[in-house]
N, C-alpha and C positions, 0 to 999 in steps of 0.2 A: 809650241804645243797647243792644239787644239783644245776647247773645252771639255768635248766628248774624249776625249783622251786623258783628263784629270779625271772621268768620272769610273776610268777601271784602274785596277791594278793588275798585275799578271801574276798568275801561279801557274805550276808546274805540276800536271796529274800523270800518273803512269798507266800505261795502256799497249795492244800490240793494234797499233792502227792500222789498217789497211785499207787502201784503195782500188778496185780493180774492176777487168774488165772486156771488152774485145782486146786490146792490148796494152796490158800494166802488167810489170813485174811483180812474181807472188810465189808463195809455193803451192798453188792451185792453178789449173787452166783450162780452156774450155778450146777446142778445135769445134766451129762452128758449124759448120758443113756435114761434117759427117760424124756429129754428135759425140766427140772424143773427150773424154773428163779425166785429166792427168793430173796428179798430184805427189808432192816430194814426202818418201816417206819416212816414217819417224821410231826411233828404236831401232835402227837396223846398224850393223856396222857402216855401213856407208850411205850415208844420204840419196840416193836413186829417186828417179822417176820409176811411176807405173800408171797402168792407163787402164782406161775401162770403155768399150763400145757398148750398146746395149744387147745383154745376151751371151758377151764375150769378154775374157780379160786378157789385159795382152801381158805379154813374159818380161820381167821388169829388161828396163830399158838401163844398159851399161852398168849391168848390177855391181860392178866396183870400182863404179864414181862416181863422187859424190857432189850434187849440185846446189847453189846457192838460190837460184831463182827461175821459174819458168813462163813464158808466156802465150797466147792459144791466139789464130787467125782463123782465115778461109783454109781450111785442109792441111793445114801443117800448126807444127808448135814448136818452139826454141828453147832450149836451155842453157845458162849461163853458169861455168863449173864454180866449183868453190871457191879456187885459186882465183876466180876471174880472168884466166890466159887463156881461156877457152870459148867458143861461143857454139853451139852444135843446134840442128833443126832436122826437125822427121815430117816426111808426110804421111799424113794419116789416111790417104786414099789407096796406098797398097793391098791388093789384092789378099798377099801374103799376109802371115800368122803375125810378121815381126813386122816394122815399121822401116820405113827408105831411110838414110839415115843421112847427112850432108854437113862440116866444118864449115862453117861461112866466115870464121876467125879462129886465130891465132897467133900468140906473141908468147916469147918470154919474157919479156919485160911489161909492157905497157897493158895493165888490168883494167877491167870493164866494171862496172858496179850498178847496173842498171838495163836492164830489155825488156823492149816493147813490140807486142808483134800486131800489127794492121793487117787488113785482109789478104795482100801478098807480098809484103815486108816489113823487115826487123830493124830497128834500130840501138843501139845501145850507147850508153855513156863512159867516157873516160874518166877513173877511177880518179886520178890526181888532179887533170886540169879541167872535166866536165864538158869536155867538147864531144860530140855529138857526130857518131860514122853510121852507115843504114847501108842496105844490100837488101836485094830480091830475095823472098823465101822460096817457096814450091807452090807459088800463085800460078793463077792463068793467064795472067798476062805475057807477054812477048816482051816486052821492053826492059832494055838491060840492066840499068837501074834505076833505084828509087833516091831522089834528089835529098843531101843533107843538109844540115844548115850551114852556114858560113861559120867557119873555125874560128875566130872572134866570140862569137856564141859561147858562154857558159852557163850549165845547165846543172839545177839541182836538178830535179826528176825530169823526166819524160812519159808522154803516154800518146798512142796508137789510133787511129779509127781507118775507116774505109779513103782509102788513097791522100791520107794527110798526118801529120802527127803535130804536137804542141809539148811543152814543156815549160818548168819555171825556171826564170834565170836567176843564176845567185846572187847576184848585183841588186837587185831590186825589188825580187819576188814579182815581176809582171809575165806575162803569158807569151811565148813568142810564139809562132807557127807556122809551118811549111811545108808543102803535099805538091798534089798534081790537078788536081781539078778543081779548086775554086773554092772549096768550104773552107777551106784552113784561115782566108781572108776572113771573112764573114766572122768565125769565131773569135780569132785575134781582136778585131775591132769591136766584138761585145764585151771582150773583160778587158778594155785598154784602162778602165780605169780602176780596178782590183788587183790587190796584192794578196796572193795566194800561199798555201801554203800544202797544198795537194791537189794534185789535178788527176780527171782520168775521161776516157775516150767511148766513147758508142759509136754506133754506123756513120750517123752525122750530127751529133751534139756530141759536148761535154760539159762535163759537170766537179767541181772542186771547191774545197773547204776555205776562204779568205783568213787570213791571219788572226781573226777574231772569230775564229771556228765555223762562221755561217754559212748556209750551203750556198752554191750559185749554179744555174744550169743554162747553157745560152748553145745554140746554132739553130738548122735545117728545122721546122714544128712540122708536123704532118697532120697537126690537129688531133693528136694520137692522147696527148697532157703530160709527154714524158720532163717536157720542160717549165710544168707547174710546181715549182719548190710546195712543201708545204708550209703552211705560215707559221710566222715563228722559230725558223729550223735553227737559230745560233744556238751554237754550243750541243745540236740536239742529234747528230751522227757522226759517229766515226770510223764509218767504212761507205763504201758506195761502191756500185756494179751496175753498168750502162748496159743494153739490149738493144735492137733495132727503136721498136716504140715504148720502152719501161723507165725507167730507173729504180733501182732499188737502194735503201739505204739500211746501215747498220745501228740502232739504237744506242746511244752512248750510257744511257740507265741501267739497261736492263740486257741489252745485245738481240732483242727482237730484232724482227724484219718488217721495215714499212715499206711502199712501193707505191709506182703512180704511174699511169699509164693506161695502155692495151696489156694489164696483167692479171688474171683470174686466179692467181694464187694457188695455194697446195696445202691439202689439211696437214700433211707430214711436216713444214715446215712452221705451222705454228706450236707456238710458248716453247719454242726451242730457243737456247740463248745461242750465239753465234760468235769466233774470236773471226772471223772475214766471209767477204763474198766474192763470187766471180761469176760475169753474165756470158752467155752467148746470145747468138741473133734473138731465140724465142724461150731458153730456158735460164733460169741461176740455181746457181750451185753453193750450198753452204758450209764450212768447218765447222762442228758445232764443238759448242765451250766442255760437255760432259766427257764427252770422249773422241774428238779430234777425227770424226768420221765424217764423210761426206753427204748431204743430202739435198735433193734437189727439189725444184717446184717450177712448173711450166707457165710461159706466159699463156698460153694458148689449151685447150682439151687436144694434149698426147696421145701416143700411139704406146710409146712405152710406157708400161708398167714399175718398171723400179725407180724408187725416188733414192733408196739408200743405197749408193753407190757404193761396191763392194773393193774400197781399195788398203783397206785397213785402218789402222791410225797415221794422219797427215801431217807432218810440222806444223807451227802454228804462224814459222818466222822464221828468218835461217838460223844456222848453226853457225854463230861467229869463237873463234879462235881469240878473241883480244876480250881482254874485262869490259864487264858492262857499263854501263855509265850510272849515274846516282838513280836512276828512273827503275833500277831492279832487275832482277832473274827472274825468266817465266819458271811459277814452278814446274817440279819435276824436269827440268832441263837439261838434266844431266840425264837421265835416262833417257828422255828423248832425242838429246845427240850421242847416243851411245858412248860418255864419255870423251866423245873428240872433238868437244865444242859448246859453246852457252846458247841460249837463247835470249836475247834482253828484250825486256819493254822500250818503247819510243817512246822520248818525254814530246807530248801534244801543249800546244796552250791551250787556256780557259782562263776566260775572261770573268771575272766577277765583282760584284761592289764591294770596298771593303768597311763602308757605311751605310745606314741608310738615306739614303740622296734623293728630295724631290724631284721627278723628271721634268727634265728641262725640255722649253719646246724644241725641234727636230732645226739640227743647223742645218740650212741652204747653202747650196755651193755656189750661189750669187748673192750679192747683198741685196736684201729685202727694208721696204720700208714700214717702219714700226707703225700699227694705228693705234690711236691715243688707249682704245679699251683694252689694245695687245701689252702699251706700255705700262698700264696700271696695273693690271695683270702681273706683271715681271713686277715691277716697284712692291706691289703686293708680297708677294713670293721671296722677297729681300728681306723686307719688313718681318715676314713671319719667322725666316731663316735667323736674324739678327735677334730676333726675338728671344725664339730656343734656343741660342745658344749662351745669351747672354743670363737666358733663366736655370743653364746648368751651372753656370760659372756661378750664381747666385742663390744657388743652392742646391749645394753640392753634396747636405743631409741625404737627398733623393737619391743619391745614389744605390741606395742597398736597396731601396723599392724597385727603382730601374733591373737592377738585378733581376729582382725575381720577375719581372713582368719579362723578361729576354725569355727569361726559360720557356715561360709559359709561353711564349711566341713560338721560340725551337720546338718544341712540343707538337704547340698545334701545326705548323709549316710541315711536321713531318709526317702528323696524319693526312694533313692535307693533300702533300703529296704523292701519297701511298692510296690514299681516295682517290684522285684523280688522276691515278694510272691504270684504273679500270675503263677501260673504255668497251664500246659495241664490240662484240665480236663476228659478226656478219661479214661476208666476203667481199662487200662494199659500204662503207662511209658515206655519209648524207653529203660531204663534200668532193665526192670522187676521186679519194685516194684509198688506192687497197693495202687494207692491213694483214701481212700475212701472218702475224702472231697476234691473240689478244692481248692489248695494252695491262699485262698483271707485271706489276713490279715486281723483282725479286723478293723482298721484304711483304709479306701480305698482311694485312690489316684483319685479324678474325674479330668478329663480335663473341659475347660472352656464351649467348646463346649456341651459336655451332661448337665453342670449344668444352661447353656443356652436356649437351647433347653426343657429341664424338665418344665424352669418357663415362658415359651412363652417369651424369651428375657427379664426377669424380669420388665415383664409390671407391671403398677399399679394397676389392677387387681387383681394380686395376689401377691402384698404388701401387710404384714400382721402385719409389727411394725417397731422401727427404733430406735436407739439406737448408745452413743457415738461412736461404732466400724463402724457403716454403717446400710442398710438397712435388711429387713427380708422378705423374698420373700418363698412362697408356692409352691411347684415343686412335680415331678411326674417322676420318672426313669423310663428306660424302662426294668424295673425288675417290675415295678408297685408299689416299693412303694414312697408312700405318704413322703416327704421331708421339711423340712424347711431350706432354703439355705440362712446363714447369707452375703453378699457383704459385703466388708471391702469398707467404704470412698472411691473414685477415683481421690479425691483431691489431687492435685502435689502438696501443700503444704508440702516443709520437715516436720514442727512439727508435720502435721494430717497424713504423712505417718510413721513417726516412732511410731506415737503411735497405730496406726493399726495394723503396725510390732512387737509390744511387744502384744497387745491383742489377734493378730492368733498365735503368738507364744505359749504366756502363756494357751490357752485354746485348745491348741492341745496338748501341753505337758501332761497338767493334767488332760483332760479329755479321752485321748486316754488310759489312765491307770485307770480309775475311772468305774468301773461295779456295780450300786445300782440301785434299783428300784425308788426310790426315790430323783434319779439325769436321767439330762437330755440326752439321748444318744448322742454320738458323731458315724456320720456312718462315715466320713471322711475328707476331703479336697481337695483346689486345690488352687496351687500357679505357676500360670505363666503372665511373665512381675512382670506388677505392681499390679496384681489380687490377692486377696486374699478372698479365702470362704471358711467358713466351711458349714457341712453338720450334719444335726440335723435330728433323728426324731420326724417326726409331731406330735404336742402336739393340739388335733382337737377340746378343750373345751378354749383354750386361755388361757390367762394370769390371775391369780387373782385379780390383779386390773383392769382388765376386768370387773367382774363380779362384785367388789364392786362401780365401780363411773364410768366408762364407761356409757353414757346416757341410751341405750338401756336398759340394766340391773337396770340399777335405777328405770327404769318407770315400768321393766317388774318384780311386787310384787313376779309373781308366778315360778322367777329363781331358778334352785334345789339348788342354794348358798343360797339361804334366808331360810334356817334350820339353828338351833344351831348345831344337830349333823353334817350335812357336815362342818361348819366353824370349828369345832375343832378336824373333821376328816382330812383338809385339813392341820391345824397351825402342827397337830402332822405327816403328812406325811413330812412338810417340816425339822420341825425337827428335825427328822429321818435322811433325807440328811445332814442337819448341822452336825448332829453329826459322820457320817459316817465318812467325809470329813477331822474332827476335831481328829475320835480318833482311828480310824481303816485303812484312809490312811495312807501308809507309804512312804517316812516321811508324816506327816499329812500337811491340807493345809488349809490357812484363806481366805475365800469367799469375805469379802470387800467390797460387794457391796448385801447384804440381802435386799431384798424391794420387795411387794406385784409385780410388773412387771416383777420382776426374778423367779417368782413359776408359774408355767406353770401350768396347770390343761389335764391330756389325756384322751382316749376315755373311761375308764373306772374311769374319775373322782377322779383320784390319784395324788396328790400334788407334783411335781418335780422340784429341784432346779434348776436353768440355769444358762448360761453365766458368763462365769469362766473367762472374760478376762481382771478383773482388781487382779485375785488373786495370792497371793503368797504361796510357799511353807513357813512353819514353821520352823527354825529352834531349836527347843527346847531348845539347849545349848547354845547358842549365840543369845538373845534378843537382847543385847545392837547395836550388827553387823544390825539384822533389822530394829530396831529405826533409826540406824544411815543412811542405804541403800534405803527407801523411802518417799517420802512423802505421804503427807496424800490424799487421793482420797477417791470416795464413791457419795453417795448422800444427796441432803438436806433433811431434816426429818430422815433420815436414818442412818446418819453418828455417829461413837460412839464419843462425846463432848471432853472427854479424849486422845483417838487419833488425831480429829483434832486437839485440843490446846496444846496438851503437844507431839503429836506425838508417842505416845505409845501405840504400834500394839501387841493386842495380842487374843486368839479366843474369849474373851470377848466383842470382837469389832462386831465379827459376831451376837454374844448372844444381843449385843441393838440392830442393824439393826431387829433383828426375832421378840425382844419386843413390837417394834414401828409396825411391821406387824398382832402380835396379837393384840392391839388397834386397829388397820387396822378394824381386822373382828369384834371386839364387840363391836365399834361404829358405822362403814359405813364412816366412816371419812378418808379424804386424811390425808398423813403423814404432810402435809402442806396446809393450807385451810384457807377460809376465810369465818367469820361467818356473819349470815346477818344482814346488819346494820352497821358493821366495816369495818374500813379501811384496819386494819395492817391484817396482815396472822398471825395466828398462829398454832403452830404446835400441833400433835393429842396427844403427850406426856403433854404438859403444859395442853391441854384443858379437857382429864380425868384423868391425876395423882389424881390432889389434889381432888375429887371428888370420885375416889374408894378408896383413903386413907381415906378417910371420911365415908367411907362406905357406900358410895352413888352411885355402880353401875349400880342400874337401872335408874337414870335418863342418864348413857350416854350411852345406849344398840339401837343400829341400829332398827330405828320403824320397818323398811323393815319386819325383822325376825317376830315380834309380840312380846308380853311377853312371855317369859318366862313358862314352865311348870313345876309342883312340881318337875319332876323329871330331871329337867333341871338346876335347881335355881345351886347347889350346885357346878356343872361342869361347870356352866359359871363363878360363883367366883373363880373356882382353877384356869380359865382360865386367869380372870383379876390378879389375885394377882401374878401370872407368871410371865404377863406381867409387873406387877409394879419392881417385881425384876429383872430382865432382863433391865428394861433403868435405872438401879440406874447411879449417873453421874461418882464412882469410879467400876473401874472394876470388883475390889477384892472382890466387894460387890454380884456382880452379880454369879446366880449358873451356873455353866457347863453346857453341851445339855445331858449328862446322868440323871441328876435330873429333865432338861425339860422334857424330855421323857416320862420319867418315872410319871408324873403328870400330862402331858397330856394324859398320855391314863388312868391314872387314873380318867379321868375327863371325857373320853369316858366311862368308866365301870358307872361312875355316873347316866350317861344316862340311863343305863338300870333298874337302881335303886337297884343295890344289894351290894355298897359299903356305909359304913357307913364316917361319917366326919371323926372321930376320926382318920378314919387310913388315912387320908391325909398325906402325908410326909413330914418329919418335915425338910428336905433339903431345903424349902424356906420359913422356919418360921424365 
């Protein structure tokens, strides 16, 4: 083992990585010639291609079969079925409405798992042993085929360019390659000594990620700069898309688009985030992260006018039928396979210190001879190493000062880096790479002053709620949009400022990495002095206990909350986020504080969980370490009985707080209230348990709403009995948020009246 090899360790990030390009498998594609932009689409019963010319859409392509992967040449594209027994290609030069249409494989037995389409042919890979078969597409060529590799060859991926194609082999991770006319040499012999671990194709270069994530770009230069990396690039893209003279890459931070070359960029393409890209000769095509649409940016001043490709919402990744692996579900998965299949993230390496380590000087792949000022140097650098370590071992008091100088390091690194993700945004770089997005990190750094300014000095006007961490004030950027700016307490008390310090801690940490519909957005922050605010999008329908006990909504009968279907549209958008949080964060994390005033309602009436700043990260393996590392916090009514008294934290803590908020909505009842006539308060769990145990749900159903309709009865029962299982008082008892789920929206199908009882799920019988 190398030294530069002691100096990283390996971890494992989740991500849907993509590579792509003239020909790399995706479920995006580019037919270059005759400008065709096809893409597999998402929510439909059947996974299909559809296509887009500019001016024209064409009529989906085998609307009841569903494909796994596509890829784009000279005038034609391939698709590769789900099953992999199939392999089919259309040319896109048909005069006709519909596209030519051609089988260039099939098996029932032996699957395919990989196509790459070159300017006039395909190749693809064998599923089980990796070996490698190719055939002419609907090129212009005459000649009958296109040459494969030698069946000995095993091949992770594959990828495509102008009369050559390359791939990694499984054996080694090195580059093999073989075509018709002479580049394939050239290429092979510039990555003979890198071990890759994606590859992907252009006219005549290619470009892919080395095992230790850095980019590399090597063949044909035309002096165009497609082949100038940017400096620096490890670790720094996770997608790539080749063009005649461009490359473009995908930001691993943030999913911007950087680019280099002959490429003039596209103002529609910037500060858009992106889950892949795919190039043609002169334009690239992006999936963007919001909503799974396509859009585009030209190398060159176009003809066409439409950047937003009208093909709908596009997969992101296929639709696999087998469990995902530890790496996660994309969310929304299941709605975007309609049910017939997952979507999973690809575990990527990332390479990182897991100390901090003087840099050592750069090892030569020949032995070098030391000069005396180089050896002192190093002798030095020992000396200093043996030093500090020997001065921790010897006082080892320092430790709790160490401490806090880390924080204050994590701190500053993260404005740092949230600083220095603002870069020019001009259409060219003083170094001659074009940026098609400005370099703003997701997470933005606001000063006091704009976040000031935005809420007219955080007048009481536009105070909107208030809460252990501080105030909630309504604000307005001068970007225009609509803000929610939480102030942290200004109290000099130590204990009210340390705990403010752990809740903008804790809800920057974990919401700055937290992307669901169904959670609250974080746009950024700002901490200076003793300030501390976060910045939220504005959620412009309030809070759900808003709308349940709030006066104005009490009185006003005719609020769009007083439906059965909204109330158990809203319990199932929340959740949705519980469970996001619970089983597809990684590591996952427990929310703590679940209560009708932490689900925010937006402009489209969509349930989102908030205020993450009493939560912890999970650690799976080590319960006893959490028991033992906090106490108990939360709210009355809300709190899980189990964790406060016995202290035992686990996501079943979040599953009562959610229970106690479905009570919320099928009573109208505060989680703590007091009825008329009594003294004492009790709470809305004692006041309808024993009551829907009884089977006596409708005497405690919110009059607000009315009775009940036939085809209401049955979805408000799955709703209450959820409920009853979710505040059982032992945890163990209680089901997971994949069984809540999965009942509540069976309780939304009830509504429409075409689910029978019987198939109620027997997960909370």
């Amino acid at each position: 083992m190398t030294p530069s090899t002691l100096l990283f360790s390996f971890a494992v990030i989740f991500t849907i990585t993509t590579v792509n390009s003239l020909g790399s498998a995706s479920t995006t594609a580019i037919t270059y010639a005759t400008t065709t932009i096809c893409g597999i689409v998402a929510g439909k019963p059947h996974q299909y291609i559809q296509c887009y010319q500019p001016g024209k859409l064409i009529p989906p392509i085998l609307p009841n079969v569903s494909f796994q992967s596509i890829s784009g040449g000279r005038n034609f594209f391939c698709g590769l079925r789900s099953d992999g027994l199939s392999l089919h290609c259309w040319n896109t030069k048909t005069p006709t409405l519909a596209f030519k249409f051609k089988r260039v494989y099939h098996s029932e037995k032996i699957q395919l798992n990989d196509v790459a389409v070159g300017d006039d042919h395909v190749c693809a890979t064998e599923f089980h042993s990796g070996a490698v078969r190719c055939w002419r597409g609907y090129g212009e060529t005459h000649k009958l085929e296109f040459p494969s590799p030698d069946e000995s060859f095993r091949f992770r991926s594959i990828t495509c360019g102008c009369g050559f194609c390359c791939g990694i082999l499984m054996e080694n991770n090195r580059v093999h390659c073989w075509g018709e006319n002479g580049v394939e040499n050239l290429i092979q012999k510039k990555f003979e000594n890198f071990s890759m671990s994606t590859l992907v194709s252009g006219v005549s270069h290619v470009c892919g990620l080395t095992l230790n994530g850095v980019l590399v770009c090597k063949g044909e230069n035309n002096d165009s700069g497609k082949l100038n990396v940017p400096f620096n690039s490890g670790s720094v893209f996770k997608g790539i898309a080749l063009g005649k003279d461009f490359t473009c890459g995908i930001r691993t931070k943030n999913g911007f688009v950087l680019c280099w070359g002959s490429f003039f960029g596209n103002d529609a393409m910037q500060g858009v985030s992106f889950e892949s890209i795919v190039a043609g000769l002169d334009f690239v095509c992006g999936l963007s992260t919001n909503n799974l649409s396509l859009i585009c940016g030209y190398a060159k001043p176009h003809l066409h006018s439409n950047v937003y490709v009208p093909l709908g919402m596009i997969l992101p990744s296929p639709c696999v039928k087998d469990s995902c692996n530890s790496c996660g579900v994309y969310p929304n998965s299941d709605f975007l396979c309609y049910g017939f299949g997952t979507i999973c993230y690809q575990c990527e390496p990332e390479f990182q210190f897991p100390l901090p380590i003087p840099l050592l000087p750069p090892i030569s792949s020949s032995p070098k001879k030391e000069s005396p000022s180089e050896g002192k140097e190093l002798k030095d650098w020992k000396l200093m190493v043996f030093f500090i370590v020997g001065s921790v071992g010897a006082f080892a008091g320092l430790c709790t000062i160490l401490y806090f100088v880390l924080i204050g390091v994590r701190r500053f690194l993260l404005k740092a880096e949230i600083d220095n993700s603002v870069q020019p945004t001009s259409s060219e770089s003083d170094d001659g790479y074009v940026d098609i997005a400005p370099m703003l990190d997701r997470t933005e750094n606001f000063s006091f002053w704009e976040l000031a300014s935005a809420s007219e000095n955080f007048s009481m006007v536009n105070k909107i709620g208030a809460g252990s961490f501080g105030c909630v004030y309504k604000g307005k950027l001068v970007d225009g949009r609509e803000v929610a700016i939480k102030r942290g307490d200004t109290s000099t008390k130590k204990k009210k400022f340390q705990e403010k310090e752990s809740a903008f801690d804790s809800e920057l940490t974990l919401l700055s990495r937290l992307h669901h519909k169904h959670l609250v957005r974080l746009f950024g922050f700002c901490e200076e002095n003793d300030e501390r605010l976060l910045v939220y999008e504005y959620m412009s329908n309030g809070s759900l206990y808003d709308h349940l006990h709030d006066k104005k909504n009490v009185e006003k009968n005719s609020s769009i909350m007083n439906t059965w279907k909204m109330r158990i549209k809203v319990a199932l958008d929340a959740a949705r986020g519980v469970e996001y949080i619970h089983n597809y964060a990684v590591p996952p994390i427990i929310h703590r504080d679940i209560k009708s005033s932490n689900i925010l309602i937006d402009s489209n009436w969509n349930g989102r969980v908030s205020d993450f700043g009493l939560s912890l990260i999970w650690p799976e393996n080590d319960q006893q370490e959490l028991m033992n590392s906090c106490k108990a916090v939360g709210t009355v009514g809300y709190i899980d009985p189990e964790y406060y008294v016995m202290n035992v934290l686990t996501t079943k803590s979040d599953v009562y707080g959610l229970g106690v908020v479905l009570l919320e909505l099928l009573t109208g009842k505060k989680a703590v209230f007091k009825n008329e006539g009594e003294s004492s308060p009790i709470g809305v769990v004692e006041y309808a348990g024993p009551k829907i145990a009884c089977g006596e749900v409708w005497n405690v159903l919110d009059h607000r709403v009315g009775l009940p309709e036939v085809n209401e009865i049955e979805a408000i029962e799955i709703m209450a009995y959820i409920a009853m299982h979710c505040v059982n008082l032992e945890g163990k008892e209680r089901p997971n948020m994949n069984d809540i789920v999965a009942n509540l929206e069976r309780a939304l199908e009830f509504l429409e009246g075409n689910v029978s009882m019987s198939s109620f799920s027997a997960t909370l019988s």
